[in-house]
Structures are given as C-alpha cells and as structure tokens.
N, C-alpha and C positions, 0 to 999 in steps of 0.2 A: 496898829494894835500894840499896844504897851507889854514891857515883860511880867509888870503885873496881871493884867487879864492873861499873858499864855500860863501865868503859876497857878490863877487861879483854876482855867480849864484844865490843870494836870492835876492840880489837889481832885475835885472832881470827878477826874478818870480811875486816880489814886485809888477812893474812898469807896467806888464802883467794885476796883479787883481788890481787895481788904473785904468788903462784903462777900464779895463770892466764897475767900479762904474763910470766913467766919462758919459762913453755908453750910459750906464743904466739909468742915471739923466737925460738924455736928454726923458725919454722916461716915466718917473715916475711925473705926474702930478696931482693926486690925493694922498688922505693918505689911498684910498682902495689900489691905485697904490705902495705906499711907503711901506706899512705894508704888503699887501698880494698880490702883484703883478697881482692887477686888476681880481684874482681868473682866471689864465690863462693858470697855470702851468700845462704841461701836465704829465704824469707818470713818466720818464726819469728823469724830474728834480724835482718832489716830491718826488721821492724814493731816489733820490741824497740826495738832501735837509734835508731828513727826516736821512738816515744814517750817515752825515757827521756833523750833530748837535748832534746825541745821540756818538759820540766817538772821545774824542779831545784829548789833554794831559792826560786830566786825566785820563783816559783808559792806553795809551801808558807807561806816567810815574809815575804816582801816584798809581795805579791800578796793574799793570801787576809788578812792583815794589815789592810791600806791598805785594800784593795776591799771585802773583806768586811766593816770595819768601816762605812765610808764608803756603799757602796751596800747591804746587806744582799744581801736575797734577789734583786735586780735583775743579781746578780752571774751567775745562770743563763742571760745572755743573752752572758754571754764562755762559757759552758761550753758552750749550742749551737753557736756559732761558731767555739770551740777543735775540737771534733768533724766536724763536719757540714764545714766550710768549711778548717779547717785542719789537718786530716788524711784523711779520707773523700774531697773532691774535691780536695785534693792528690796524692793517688795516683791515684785516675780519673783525674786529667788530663794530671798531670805526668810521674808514673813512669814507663811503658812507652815514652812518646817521649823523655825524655829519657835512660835507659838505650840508648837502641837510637843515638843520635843522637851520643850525647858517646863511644859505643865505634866507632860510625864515623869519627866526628873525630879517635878517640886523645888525648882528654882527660881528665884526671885529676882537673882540680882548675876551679873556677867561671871564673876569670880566664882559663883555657889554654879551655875552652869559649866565651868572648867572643871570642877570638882567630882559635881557630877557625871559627869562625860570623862574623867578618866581620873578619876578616883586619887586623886593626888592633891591631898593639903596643900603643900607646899604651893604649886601653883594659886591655889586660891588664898593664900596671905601673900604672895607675892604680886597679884593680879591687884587684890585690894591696895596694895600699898602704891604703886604704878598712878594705879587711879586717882588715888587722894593728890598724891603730888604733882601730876601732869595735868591734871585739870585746875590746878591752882591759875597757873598762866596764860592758859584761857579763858578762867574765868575772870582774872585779872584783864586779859583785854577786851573784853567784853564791858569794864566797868569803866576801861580808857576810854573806850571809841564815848559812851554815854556821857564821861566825864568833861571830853573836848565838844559834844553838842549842846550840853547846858551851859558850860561855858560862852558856847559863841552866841545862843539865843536866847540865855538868861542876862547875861552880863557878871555871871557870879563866879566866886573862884573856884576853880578845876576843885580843890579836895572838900570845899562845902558840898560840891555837890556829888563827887562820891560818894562820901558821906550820907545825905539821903537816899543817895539811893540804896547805898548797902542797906540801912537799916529797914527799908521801905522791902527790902528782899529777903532779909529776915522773917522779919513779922508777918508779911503774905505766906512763906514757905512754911512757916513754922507752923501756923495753924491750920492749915488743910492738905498738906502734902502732896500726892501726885493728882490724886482728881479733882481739888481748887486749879493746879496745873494745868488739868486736861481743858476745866470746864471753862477757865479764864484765857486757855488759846484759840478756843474756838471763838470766845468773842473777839479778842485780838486778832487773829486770823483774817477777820473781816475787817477791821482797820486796816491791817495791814496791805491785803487785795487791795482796797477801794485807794488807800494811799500811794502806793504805786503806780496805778494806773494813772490817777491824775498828774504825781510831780512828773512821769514819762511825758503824759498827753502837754501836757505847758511849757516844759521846759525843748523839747524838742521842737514844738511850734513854733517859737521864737527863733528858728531856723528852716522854717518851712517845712515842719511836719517831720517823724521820725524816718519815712523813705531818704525825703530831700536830707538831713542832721547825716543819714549813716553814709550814702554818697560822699560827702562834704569829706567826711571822715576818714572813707578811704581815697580818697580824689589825692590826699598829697603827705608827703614823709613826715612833712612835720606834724600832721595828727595821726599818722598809722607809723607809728617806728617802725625802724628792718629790725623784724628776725635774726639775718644772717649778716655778716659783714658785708659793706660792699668789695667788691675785688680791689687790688692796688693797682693803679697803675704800674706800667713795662720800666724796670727799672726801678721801681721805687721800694726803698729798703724800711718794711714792717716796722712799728716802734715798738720798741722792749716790753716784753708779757711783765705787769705784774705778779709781784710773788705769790705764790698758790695756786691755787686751782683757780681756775677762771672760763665757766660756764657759757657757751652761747645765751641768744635770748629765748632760742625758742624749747634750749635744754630746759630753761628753767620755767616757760612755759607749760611744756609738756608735763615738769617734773609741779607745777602747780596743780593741772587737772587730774595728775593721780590722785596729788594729795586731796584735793578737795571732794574727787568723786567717787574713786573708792576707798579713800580712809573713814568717809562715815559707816560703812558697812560694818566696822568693827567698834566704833564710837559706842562706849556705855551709856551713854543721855539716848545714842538714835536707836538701839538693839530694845531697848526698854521699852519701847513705842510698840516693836510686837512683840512682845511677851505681852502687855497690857491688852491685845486686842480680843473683843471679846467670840471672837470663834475664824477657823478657818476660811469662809465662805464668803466672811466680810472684808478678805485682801484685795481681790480683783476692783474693787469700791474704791476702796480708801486706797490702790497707787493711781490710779486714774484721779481722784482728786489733790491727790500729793504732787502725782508730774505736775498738772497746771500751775499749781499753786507756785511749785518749786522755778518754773518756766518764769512766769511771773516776774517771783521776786528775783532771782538771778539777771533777767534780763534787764530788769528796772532799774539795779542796784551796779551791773557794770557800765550800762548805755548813758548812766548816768555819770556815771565817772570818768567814760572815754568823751561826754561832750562839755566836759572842762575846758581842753582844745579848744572848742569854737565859741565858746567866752572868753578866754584869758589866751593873749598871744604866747605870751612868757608864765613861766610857775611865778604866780604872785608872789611881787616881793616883800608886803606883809607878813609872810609865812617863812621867809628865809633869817634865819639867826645864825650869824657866825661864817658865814658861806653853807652852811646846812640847811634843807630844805624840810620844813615839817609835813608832811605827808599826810598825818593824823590828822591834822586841823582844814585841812586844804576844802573834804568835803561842809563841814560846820559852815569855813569861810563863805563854800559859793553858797548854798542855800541861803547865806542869812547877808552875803552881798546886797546892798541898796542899789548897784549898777545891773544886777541882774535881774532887776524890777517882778521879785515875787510878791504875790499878793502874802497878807498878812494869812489869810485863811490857808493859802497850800504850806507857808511856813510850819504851823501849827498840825496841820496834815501831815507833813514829813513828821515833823517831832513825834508826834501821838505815834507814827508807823514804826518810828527807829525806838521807839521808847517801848511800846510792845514787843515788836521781837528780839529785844533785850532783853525784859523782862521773864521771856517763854526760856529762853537758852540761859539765863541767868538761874529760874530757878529748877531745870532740870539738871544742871551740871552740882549744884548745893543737893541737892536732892541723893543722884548720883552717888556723890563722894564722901555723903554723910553716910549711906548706906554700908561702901565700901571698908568702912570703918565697923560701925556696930553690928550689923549682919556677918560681912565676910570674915571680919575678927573677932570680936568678941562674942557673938550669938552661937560662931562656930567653936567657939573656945569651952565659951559656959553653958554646957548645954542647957541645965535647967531656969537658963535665962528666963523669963515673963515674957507675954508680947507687949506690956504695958512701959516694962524696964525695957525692952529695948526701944520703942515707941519714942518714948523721954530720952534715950540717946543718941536719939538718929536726930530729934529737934535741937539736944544741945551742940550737935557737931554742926548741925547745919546754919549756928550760926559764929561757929569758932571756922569754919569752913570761910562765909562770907568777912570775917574781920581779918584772916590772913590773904583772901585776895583783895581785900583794900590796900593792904601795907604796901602789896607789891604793886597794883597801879598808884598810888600814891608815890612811890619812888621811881616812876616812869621808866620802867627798867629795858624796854624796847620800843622799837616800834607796832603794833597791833598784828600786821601781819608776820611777824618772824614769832609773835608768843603764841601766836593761834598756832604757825605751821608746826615749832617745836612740839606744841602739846598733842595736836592730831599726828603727826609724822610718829613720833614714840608711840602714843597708843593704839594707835594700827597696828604698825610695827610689830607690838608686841603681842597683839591681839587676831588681828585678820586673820595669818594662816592656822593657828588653833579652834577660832572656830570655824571659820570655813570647813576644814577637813573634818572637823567635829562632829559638824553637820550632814555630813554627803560623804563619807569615807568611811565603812565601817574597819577598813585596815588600818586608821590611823590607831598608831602608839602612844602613852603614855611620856615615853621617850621622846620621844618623835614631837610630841607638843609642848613639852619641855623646852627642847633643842629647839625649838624653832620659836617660842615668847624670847629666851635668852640670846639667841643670835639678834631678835628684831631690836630689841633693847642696846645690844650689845653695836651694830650698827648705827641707829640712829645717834645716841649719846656718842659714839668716837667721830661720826661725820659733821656730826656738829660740831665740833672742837676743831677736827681735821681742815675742814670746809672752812668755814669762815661764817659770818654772817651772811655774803652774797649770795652764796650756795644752800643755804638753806632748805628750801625748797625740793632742791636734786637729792639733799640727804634725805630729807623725810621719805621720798617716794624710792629711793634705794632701799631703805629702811622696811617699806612697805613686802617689795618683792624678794628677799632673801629668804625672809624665813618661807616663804610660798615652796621656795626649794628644797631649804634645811628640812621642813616635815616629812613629806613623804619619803626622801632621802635618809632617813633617820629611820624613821617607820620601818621600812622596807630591810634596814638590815637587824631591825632586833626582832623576834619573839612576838606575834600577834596577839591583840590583846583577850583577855579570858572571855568565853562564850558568854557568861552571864553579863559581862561589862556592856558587851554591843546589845544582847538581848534588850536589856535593863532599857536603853535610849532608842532602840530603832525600832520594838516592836511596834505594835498598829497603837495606834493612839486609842483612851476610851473613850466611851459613847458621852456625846454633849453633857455636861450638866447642868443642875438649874440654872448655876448661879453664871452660866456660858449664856443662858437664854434670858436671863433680861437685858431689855432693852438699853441702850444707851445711845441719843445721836453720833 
C-alpha cells in the first residue's frame, strides 16, 4: 500500500471528524455547551473522553519508545498504575464528588473551582496562568510524537506535517468544542480498542503469542534491564559517581508511576471529564469502562515498546546520530520496518489508533487552556462579559494556543517524555493537594491551598533545574507529594475557614435537573 492510498484513508477519517465538529456547532450555544457539553455526557462518552485524553502520542511514541526500550517488561508496573490508580480510583474517588460539588459552585473550569472553594482570586489567575503555560509542552509533545509517525509512514517532512496537523486541530476544535470532543472520542475510542488489540495480537505472534513474547522478555538481562546495580565484586573499587544527583532505576521508575498515575487526578483536560458527566449515578458505569479501556491501551502501548528487544538485537543504528540515540523515532521506525514484516493494513491500523488518541488529547488540552485564559481571566475580570464574546474568545485562543505549540515541537526542544513529565509533574504539583483537600477536608484553608499550589510549583521548577534532565521524573513526583503535606500543615495552624465558605461547597447537592436527565451515550 502506497503513502498515497494511507493519505488518502486519513483525508477520509479527516473529513469524518470535521463533520461531527460541524454537527456539533450547530448544537453548542453556550460556553457551558462549548467547554462541558451542557454537563450531559453520559458514561459511554465520559469514559471515552476520559481514556482517549489520558493516552495519545505520547504514550504510543515517546513513552513506549523511551520506557519500553529502557525498562523492558518492568514497564507493566506503569500499566498497573495507569489502570488500577489512574483511572479505576480516579473515578471511585473523584468523580461523583467532584461533579456534584463544582455544579454546586457553578464552576466550569479547574481555576473558577479553586475560587470557588476558597474564595481567593488570586489562586484562580494564577491556577489559569499555570495551565496556559504547562500545557503548552505537552501539547507540544504530543504534536512530536505525531510529527515523527507521519514522517516515518508518510515519507514527509516532520514540520509539513505538523503543520496539518495543527491546523486540522484548529478547525475541528474551533467549531464544536467539547461535545464534537466527546462525540468524536467515542468514535475514536473504538479505533483505538480494536487497533490495539490487533498490533498486540501480530506483533507478539511473531514470537509465539504474548504468554511465549513476555517469558522471552523476562528470561534475560538484556531485555529486562536491572533495577538495582549489580553488587561489585570483593575488592573492586566503584567508578567515580557523575556529577549530580544520580537516581537508581527503579527511583525513577517508581518516580514514573506517580507521575503517570496520580498526576492525572489533578490534570485540567482529566478533572473536566467529570464535571461534564451527566449525573452522579452514571460514575460506577463509566470507571468500569474507563479501567478496561485504560488496561488496554496501556498494556498495548508499553508491551509494545518492551518487545522492540526481541526484534532488534541492538538500538537500531538508523536512529543513532552523533552517538545520540533518538528515542522518539524508534517506535515510527519499528512499525513502518519492512524487516518486521507488517501487513500494509495493521500499519494503517496503528496510524488511524495513534492519530485518534492524539487527536482526543490534542483537542482537550486546546480546549483546556483556551478556557484558562478567557473564563479564568478575563470572564472573571469583565464581569458583564456576553457568552457569545467569550465563546469567540475561547475559539480565538484556541487557535493562538495550537500555533504556539507548533513553534515549540518545531524546534524539538526535548525529548517527548521529559515535556509530557515537566508539564504533568508541575500541574499536579501545583494542583493535586488543593483539590484533593478541597474536596474531602472541610478544615482545609485558604492559606493552606495557597501554601501548598506555591510550594508544588516552587518544587517542581527548582527540581528540574536542580536534577538535571535524568532526574526528571523523581522531580515531578516529589513535586507531587509536598504540597500533600504543606496543606494540611498550613491549614492546621491558621484560623478555620468561615462557616458559610464550607457550607457554600459541602452542603447536600440539589435534586437532578432536567437538563442532568437527558440522555447522552
């Protein structure tokens, strides 16, 4: 199959989700309507929504790439924690109180929930400004990882085809906002299922099935790296530590599973999934179809990456420039390998699956960060804003949004996994222990949540400087658990917050309304 027939069937897929945002706009007349899809979303497409935002490129290629080369099969230990910890008790825990809580508040977006919750401006333009610029480098790798797979299965250059893609995320996002979103992840969603399970089912067969592939895997060092140093021998003198801090593997393992599985708990694109859902009743639903989903693609997307190993003896030297080994390109390389004898059809397969949950996390993070902007600042600013003038400024940010995260994957400013970790390590960081406690503490302070976005901020940014690039990882997830402490810690010694403040958020939720009872898959 020629790259022309794969352009053609993506125009096609293309011109499919452009129709639905066309759909969609016609049906989106508020900015409850454009941001949260009028809170209508039934389970189906919240659990979509929600899995097809938490794993896009950067999973597929940046992730499974890096990880899977780097840790092999140890990489199943992000897959149970992407499941189990960052989806399954995400929902158990988070959804139902905080759909019931941010509709009592009348909040829309993460920062107007800070607000709400503890009455402090300031928080909510410095929560908006957080967002805008931390999601930039995420989204930016996100437009990498896509940028190195059109390259490798188009044959075209890396910035043409950022290039459509940014504009192709534009023009979808602009004209139907979150429920073209919702209603175009649910069809993705299902590419994305069905394309996983196949490139698992083929690619591991040509090793005797995935039982016989993960044996192989762990059967010898050279495809399960150690963890831990091995000991020195009796008498044998250590060689000189490198300067810095210099992490184990399995620190920075560990220090990966935080970040990956409890930093979406506070992620603005994942929190928005329930606010939008359309009543309490339907979470038990939608994390049951969110773990599998999440199971899924996690497992698909690292098993894939650890069985590089038992294709290529050595890191392909195609991929090495300079003595530098490119990481990013490694998964493009195998899939579109001629020695790894894929059919023309699971090629296309993977593309449409990697090019969908790109597209789901591309345009909730646009979405996101344009909001962060016109809601959290200016909407809050000018009160007798319109919903129409803000409407028209959530579209024009969100595409000054997507032309500043071209600039930065255009100038290849990392590798994929160190701008996803910095952008989730910070907004967790800064984010996790404010709501969390937000949510479930009515002791928590003003102070106290203050003190605790400003330490997580104040961490992560000095650990990434301090650390190094290798370290990464350990900063983010250090970043994560301080402020966990600075809060209540804080809280605890000022002044409890005024009766009406806790009243205000923790009283009983009110009775369903209509617009909770229609339907939505």
């Amino acid at each position: 199959m020629s790259p022309l027939v794969y352009g053609i069937i993506v125009v096609i897929y293309v011109l499919v989700m452009l129709s639905v945002g066309y759909w969609c706009m016609k049906r989106t007349k508020t900015v409850g309507d454009f941001f949260l899809g009028g809170r209508t979303l039934g389970p189906w497409m919240s659990a979509f929504a929600f899995g097809t935002t938490y794993f896009s490129a950067v999973l597929f290629i940046g992730y499974a790439g890096k990880l899977g080369w780097g840790f092999g099969i140890h990489t199943m230990w992000i897959v149970l924690g992407n499941t189990l910890i960052g989806t399954i008790l995400a929902w158990w825990l988070l959804a139902g109180r905080t759909r019931e809580m941010t509709a009592r508040l009348n909040a829309l977006t993460l920062p107007e929930f800070l607000h709400a919750r503890y009455r402090s401006k300031g928080m909510q333009i410095i929560a908006a400004i957080v967002i805008f610029l931390f999601l930039l480098p995420y989204s930016a790798s996100v437009y990498t990882g896509l940028g190195y797979l059109f390259q490798g299965v188009f044959n075209i250059p890396y910035n043409s085809a950022l290039i459509f893609l940014a504009v192709l995320t534009g023009v979808y996002l602009v004209m139907g906002g979150y429920f073209a979103v919702a209603v175009s992840d649910f069809i993705r969603g299902i590419v994305e299922f069905i394309g996983v399970f196949i490139m698992v089912m083929l690619l591991a067969g040509q090793h005797g099935g995935i039982f016989a592939s993960w044996n192989k895997l762990a059967s010898s060092p050279a495809y399960m790296p150690a963890l831990f140093p091995p000991p020195l021998p009796p008498g044998t003198t250590p060689p000189p530590a490198p300067p810095g801090p210099h992490f184990e593997g399995w620190i920075i393992l560990l220090s990966l599973v935080i970040v990956t599985s409890f930093g979406p708990w506070a992620l603005p694109q994942m929190v928005q999934k329930f606010y939008s859902i359309r009543a309490k009743t339907d979470v038990t639903r939608a994390m049951i179809i969110a773990g599998i989903f999440a199971l899924f693609m996690a497992f698909g997307a690292y098993f894939t990456g650890a069985l590089t190993h038992l294709f290529y003896g050595d890191f392909p030297q195609a991929l090495v420039q300079d003595g530098a080994k490119n990481y990013d390109m490694l998964m493009p390389y195998f899939l579109t390998d001629p020695g790894i004898n894929l059919s023309h059809g699971l090629v296309l397969i993977i593309l449409l699956m990697i090019f969908s949950a790109s597209m789901s996390s591309l345009s909730s993070l646009v979405l996101v960060s344009s909001s962060a902007i016109s809601i959290d600042i200016f909407k809050a600013s000018f009160k007798n804003m319109s919903q129409a003038a803000t409407m028209s400024l959530m579209r024009v940010l969100c595409a000054v949004f997507v032309a500043v995260s071209l600039l930065v994957a255009m100038s290849k400013f990392d590798v994929i996994v160190n701008l996803m970790v910095i952008a989730w390590g910070t907004m967790a960081g800064a984010f996790l222990a404010p709501y969390l406690y937000g949510l479930f503490w009515k002791r928590t302070t003003t102070t106290g949540a203050f003190a605790g976005m400003l330490s997580g901020l104040a961490t992560s940014i000095g650990l990434f400087v301090l650390w190094g690039k290798p370290n990464i990882p350990a900063a983010g997830a250090v970043a994560m658990i301080v402020p966990l402490i600075v809060v209540p810690v804080v809280s605890l010694l000022t002044p409890p917050p005024p009766q009406t403040l806790v009243d205000a958020a923790f009283t009983d939720a009110q009775p369903t309304t209509k617009t909770e009872e229609k339907a939505t898959v």
